[in-house]
C-alpha positions, 0 to 999 in steps of 0.5 A: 471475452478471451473464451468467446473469441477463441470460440469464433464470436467477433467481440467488440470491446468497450471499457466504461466506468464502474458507474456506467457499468452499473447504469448499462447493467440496470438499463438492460434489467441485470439484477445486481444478484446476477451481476458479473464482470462482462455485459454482451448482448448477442443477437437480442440476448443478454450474456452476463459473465462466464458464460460458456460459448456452447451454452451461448450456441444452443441459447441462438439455436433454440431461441427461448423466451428469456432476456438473457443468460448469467453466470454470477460472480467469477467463479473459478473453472468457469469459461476464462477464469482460471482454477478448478471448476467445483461442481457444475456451473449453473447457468441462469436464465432471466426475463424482462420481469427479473424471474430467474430460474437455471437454464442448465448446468455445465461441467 
């Protein structure tokens, strides 16, 4: 949230229930494989977890066909999350079909 915020983007936030959150993350198709600690929804996309601001941009930028993009788990050096980040970030995209295939890397 902190990393989207320095990166210019307006967040609200709302805190739920881990039970909430499971049944907003199952409504909006986030497969619990690619589940994370943040649920964003910008401009018709879904953003699930760390993912990077600039990964974000070209998402808006290039408007694929995807329902949304998701960094699973917290890993370590990934946007907002401290320590070294170990080899690149994979960067999933996935469809209202739950196919999931990388949309990019990101170091």
């Amino acid at each position: 949230m902190v990393h989207l915020q320095e990166n210019g983007y307006n967040v609200e936030k709302v805190d739920v229930t881990n039970d909430e959150l499971s049944s907003i993350k199952e409504e909006l198709g986030i497969a619990p494989t690619l589940a994370s600690c943040h649920t964003a929804e910008i401009e018709g996309y879904i953003i699930e977890g760390h993912v990077p601001s600039d990964v974000i941009e070209t998402l808006l930028e290039e408007q694929p066909d995807v329902a949304g993009l998701a960094v699973p788990g917290m890993p370590q050096g990934s946007p907002g999350m401290s320590g070294d980040l170990e080899g690149p970030l994979e960067i999933l995209a996935f469809d209202q079909d739950s196919e999931v295939w990388v949309y990019t890397t990101w170091e």
